[in-house]
N, CA, C and O of each residue as an XYZ file, in Angstrom:
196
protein
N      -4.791    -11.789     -7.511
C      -5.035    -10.440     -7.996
C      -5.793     -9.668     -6.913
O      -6.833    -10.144     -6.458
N      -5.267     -8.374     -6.440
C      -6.066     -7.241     -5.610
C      -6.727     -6.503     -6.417
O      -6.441     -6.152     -7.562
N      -7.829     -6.226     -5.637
C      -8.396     -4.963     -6.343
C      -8.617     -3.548     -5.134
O      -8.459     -3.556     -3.914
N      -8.969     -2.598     -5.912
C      -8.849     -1.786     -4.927
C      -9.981     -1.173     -4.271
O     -10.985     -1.209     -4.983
N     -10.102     -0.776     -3.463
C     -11.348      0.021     -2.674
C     -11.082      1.131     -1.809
O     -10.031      1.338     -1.203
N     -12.440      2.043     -1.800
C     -12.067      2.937     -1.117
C     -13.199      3.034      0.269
O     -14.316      2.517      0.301
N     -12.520      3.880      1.408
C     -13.109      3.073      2.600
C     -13.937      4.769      3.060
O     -13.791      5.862      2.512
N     -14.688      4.429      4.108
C     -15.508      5.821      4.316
C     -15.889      6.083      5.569
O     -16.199      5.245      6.416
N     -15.868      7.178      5.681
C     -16.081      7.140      7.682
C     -17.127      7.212      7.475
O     -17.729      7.766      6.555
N     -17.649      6.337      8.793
C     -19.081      6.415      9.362
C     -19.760      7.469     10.065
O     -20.800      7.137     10.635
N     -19.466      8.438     10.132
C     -19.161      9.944     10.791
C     -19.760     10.215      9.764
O     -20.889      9.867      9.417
N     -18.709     11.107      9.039
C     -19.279     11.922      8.400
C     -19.027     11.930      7.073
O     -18.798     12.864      6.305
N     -19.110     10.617      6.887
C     -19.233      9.872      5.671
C     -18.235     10.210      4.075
O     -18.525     10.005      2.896
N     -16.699     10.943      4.886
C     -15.868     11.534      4.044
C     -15.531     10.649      3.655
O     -15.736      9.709      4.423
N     -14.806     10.254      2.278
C     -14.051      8.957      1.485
C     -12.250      9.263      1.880
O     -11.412      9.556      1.028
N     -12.035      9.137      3.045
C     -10.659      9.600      3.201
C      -9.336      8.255      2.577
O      -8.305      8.762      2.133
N      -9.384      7.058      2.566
C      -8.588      6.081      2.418
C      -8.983      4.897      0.909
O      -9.792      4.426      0.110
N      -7.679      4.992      1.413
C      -7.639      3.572     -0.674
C      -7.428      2.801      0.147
O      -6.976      3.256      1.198
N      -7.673      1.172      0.041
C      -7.392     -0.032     -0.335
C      -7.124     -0.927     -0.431
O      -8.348     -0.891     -0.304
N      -6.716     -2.017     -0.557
C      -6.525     -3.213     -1.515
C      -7.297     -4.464     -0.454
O      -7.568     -4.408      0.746
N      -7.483     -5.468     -1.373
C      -8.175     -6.178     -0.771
C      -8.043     -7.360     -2.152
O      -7.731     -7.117     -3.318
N      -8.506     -9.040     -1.340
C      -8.533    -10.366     -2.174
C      -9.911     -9.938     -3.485
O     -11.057     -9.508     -3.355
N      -9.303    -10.216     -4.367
C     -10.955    -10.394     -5.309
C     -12.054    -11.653     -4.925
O     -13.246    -11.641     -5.232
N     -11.376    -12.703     -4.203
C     -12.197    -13.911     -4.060
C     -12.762    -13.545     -2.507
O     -13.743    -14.184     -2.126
N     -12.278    -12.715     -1.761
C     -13.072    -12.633     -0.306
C     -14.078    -11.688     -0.779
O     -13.584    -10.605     -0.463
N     -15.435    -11.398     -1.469
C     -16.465    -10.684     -1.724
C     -17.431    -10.503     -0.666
O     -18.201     -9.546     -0.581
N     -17.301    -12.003      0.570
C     -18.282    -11.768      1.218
C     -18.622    -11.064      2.632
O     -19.649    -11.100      3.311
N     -17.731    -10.593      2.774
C     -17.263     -9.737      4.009
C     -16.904     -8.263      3.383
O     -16.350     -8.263      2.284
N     -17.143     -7.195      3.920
C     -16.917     -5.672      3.785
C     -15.396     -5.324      4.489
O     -15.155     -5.880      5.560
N     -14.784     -4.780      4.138
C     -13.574     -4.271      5.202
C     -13.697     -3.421      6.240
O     -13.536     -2.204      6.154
N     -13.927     -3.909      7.044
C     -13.923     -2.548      8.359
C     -12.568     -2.324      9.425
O     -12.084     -3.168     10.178
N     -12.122     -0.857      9.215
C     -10.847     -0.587      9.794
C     -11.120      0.598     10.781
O     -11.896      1.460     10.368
N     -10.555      0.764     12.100
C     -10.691      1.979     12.870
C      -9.427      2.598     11.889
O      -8.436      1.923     11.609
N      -9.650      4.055     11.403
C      -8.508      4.845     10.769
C      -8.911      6.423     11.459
O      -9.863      6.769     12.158
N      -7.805      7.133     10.955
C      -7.935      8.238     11.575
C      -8.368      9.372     10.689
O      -7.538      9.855      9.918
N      -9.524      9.812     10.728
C     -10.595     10.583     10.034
C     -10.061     12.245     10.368
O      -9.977     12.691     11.512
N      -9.800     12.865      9.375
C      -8.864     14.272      9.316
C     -10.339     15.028      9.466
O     -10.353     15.695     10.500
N     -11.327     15.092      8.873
C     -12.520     16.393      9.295
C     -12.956     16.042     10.185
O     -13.103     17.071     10.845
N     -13.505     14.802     11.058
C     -14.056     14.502     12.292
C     -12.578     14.750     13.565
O     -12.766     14.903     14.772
N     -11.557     14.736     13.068
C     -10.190     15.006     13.762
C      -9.924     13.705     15.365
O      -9.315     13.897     16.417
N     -10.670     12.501     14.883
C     -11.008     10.985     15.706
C     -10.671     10.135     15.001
O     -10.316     10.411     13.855
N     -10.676      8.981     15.410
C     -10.755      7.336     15.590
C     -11.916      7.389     15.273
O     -12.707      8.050     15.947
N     -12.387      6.552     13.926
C     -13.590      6.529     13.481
C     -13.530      5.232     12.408
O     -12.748      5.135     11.462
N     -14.326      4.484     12.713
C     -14.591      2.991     11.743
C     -14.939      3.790     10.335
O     -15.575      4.817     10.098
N     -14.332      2.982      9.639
C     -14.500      3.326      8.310
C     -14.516      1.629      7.608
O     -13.877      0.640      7.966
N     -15.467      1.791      6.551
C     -16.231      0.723      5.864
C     -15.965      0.678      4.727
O     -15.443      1.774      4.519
N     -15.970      0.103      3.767
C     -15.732      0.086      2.338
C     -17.011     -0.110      1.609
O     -17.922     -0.907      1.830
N     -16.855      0.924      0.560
C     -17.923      1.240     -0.236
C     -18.240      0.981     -0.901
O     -17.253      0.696     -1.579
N     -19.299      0.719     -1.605
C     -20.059      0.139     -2.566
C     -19.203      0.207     -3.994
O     -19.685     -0.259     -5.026
């Protein structure tokens, strides 16, 4: 089973992206370089609480 999450730039902390991820991997955060539309960059984005 996935569940879903939403991921957030480290910038400027917009919630631009959904998701999915293992329910049993809890212990690691997802971190993805994605492409952040108000910073208009390559910006790590993290998944949120």
């Amino acid at each position: 089973m996935r569940e879903k999450v939403i991921l957030v730039c480290s910038q400027c902390l917009s919630r631009n992206y959904r998701a999915t991820r293992q329910k049993y991997d809890k212990q690691n955060r997802l971190e993805v370089m994605k492409f952040c539309k108000k910073c208009n960059a390559h910006t790590l984005h993290k998944e949120s609480k």
